[in-house]
C-alpha positions in Angstrom: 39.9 -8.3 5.4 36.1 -8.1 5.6 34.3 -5.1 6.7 32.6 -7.1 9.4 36.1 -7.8 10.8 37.4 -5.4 13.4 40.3 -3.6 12.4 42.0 -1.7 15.6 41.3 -1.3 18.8 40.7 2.6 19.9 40.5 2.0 23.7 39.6 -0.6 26.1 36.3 -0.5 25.2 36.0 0.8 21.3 36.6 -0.8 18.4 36.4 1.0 15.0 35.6 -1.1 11.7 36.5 0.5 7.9 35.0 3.6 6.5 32.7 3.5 10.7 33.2 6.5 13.0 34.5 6.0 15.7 32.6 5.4 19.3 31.6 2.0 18.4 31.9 -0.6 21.3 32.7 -4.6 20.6 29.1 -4.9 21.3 27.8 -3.3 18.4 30.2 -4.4 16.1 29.4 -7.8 17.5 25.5 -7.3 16.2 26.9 -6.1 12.7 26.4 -8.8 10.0 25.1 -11.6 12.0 21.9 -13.5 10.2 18.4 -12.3 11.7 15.8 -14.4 12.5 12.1 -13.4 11.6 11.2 -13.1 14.5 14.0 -10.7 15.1 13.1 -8.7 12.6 9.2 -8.8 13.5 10.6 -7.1 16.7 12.5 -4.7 15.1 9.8 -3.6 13.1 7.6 -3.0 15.8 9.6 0.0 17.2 9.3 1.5 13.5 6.7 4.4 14.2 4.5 5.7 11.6 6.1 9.2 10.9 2.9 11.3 10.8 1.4 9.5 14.2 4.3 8.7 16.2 2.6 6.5 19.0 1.7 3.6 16.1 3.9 1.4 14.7 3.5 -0.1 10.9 3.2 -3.3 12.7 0.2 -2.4 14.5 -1.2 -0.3 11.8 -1.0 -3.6 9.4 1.4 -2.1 7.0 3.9 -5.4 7.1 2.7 -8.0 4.7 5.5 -10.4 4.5 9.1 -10.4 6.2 11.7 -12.7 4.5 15.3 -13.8 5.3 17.9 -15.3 3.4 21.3 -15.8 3.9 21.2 -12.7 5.9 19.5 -10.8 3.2 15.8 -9.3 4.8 13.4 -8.4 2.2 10.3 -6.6 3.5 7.0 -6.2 1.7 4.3 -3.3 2.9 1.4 -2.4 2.1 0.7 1.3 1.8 -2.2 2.7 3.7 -2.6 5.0 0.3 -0.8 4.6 -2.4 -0.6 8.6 -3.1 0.8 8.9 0.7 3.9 11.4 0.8 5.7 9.7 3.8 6.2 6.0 1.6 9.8 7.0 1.3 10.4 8.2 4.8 8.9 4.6 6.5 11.2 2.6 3.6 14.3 4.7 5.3 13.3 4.3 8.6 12.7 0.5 7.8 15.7 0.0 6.5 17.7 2.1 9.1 16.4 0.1 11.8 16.9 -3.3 10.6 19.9 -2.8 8.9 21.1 -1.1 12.8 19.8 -4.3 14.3 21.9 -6.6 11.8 21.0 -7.4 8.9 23.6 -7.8 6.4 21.4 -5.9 3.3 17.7 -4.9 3.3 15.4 -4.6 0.5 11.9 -3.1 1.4 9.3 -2.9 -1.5 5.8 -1.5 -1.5 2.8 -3.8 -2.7 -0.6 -2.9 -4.9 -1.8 -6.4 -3.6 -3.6 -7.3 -1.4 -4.9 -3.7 -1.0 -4.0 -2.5 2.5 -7.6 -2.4 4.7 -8.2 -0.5 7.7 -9.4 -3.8 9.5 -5.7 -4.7 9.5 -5.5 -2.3 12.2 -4.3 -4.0 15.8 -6.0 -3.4 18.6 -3.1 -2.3 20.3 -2.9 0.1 17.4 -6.2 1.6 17.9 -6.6 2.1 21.7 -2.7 4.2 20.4 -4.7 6.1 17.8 -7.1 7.2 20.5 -4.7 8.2 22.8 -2.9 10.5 20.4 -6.5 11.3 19.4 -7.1 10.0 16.4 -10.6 8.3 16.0 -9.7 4.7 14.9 -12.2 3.3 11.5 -14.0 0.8 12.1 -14.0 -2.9 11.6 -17.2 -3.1 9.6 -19.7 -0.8 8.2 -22.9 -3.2 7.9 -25.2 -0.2 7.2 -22.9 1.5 5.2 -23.0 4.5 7.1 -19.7 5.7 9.2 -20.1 5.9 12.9 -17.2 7.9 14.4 -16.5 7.5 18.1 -15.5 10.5 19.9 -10.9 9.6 20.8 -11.4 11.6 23.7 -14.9 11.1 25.7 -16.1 8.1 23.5 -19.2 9.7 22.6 -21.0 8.9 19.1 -22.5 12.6 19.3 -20.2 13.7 16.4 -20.2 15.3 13.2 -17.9 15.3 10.2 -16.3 19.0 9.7 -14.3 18.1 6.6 -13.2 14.8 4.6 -10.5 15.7 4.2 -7.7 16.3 6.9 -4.0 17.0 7.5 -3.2 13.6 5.5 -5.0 11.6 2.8 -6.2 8.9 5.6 -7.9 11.0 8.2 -10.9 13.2 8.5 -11.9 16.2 10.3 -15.0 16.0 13.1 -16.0 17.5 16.2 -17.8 16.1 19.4 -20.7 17.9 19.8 -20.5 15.8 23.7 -17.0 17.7 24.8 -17.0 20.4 22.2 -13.4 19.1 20.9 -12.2 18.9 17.3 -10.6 15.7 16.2 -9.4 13.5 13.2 -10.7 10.4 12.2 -8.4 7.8 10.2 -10.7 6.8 7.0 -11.7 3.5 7.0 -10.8 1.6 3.8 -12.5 -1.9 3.8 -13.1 -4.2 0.8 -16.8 -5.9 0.8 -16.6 -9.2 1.0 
C-alpha cells in the first residue's frame, strides 16, 4: 500500500500513515502528496523568512529565481544574496521543509551563480520590512556612484559609515548623526548596465 494511503485510524479524528507519528488529522494527510500548483508554491515561499532577518521573506528579498512543477516534483532555483553566505544551507532546509509540509511529493532546491542576485531585486514590501527591523535598505541606483544611506529609524541622510563590514557579509555598520542611533545598512550589489 502507498505511503500516501492511510493506514489505521487512531481516533475519531486522527489518522496515522507508515513510519508518521502520531497526531496527524485526515486533514493533513489529506494535503500530503497531492500536486502543487505554482502559484501554491509562490505562496508557500513567501512565509519562508530569511533566517538572519526574520521580518523578510526570500520572496521579497528576490532570492527565488524560478519555481517549477512536474508531476508533483517542485524544483526551486535561488539566487544567493552572496555566494560565501553561511545561512545557504539553513534557507535550502527551511525551503524544503515548508513546501514539502504544504505538499509537495519531492523537492529539489539548487542555488544559482547566474544571473547574479542584485539588490534591486529587493520588493518594496521587503524594504519598508528591512526598515522596520532597522535595517537601512540599498538602494535602487547609484547614479553618482556614491552610497547614500537613509537613516531605518528617523529617515534622515545625516549618516556616516562606522564599519563595512557588519554582523553578516551583506550589511554595514553606520550611525545617524540626526537621532544618535547605530544601525546596519544591507550592501547594495547592483550590476551597471
Amino acid at each position: 500500500m502507498p505511503a500516501r494511503c492511510l493506514l489505521k485510524k487512531q481516533n475519531d479524528a486522527t489518522l496515522a500513515a507508515p513510519g508518521s507519528q502520531s497526531g496527524k488529522t485526515a486533514a493533513d494527510w489529506e494535503m500530503r502528496g497531492r500536486i502543487m500548483t505554482k502559484e501554491e508554491v509562490w505562496k508557500t515561499l513567501e512565509l519562508v523568512k530569511d533566517p538572519e532577518i526574520h521580518s523578510v521573506s526570500i520572496v521579497d528579498l528576490g532570492m527565488v529565481e524560478r519555481v517549477d512543477v512536474h508531476d508533483g516534483a517542485v524544483s526551486i532555483s535561488l539566487l544567493p544574496t552572496f555566494l560565501g553566505c553561511p545561512a545557504l544551507d539553513i534557507i535550502r532546509a527551511k525551503v524544503e521543509e515548508a513546501v514539502k509540509q504544504a505538499g509537495a511529493l519531492a523537492v529539489t532546491v539548487e542555488f544559482l551563480r547566474h544571473p547574479p542576485w542584485t539588490s534591486d531585486r529587493i520588493s518594496e514590501a521587503g524594504r519598508e520590512r528591512l526598515k522596520q527591523f532597522g535595517i537601512a535598505p540599498p538602494p535602487r541606483q547609484m547614479p553618482s556612484g556614491a552610497w547614500q544611506v537613509e537613516c531605518p529609524y528617523c529617515g534622515a541622510e545625516r549618516t556616516v559609515m562606522e564599519n563595512l563590514f557588519g554582523p553578516t557579509a551583506c550589511r554595514s555598520l553606520f550611525y545617524c548623526k540626526q537621532c544618535k542611533n547605530p544601525f546596519e545598512a544591507m550592501k547594495p550589489v547592483l550590476v551597471s548596465r
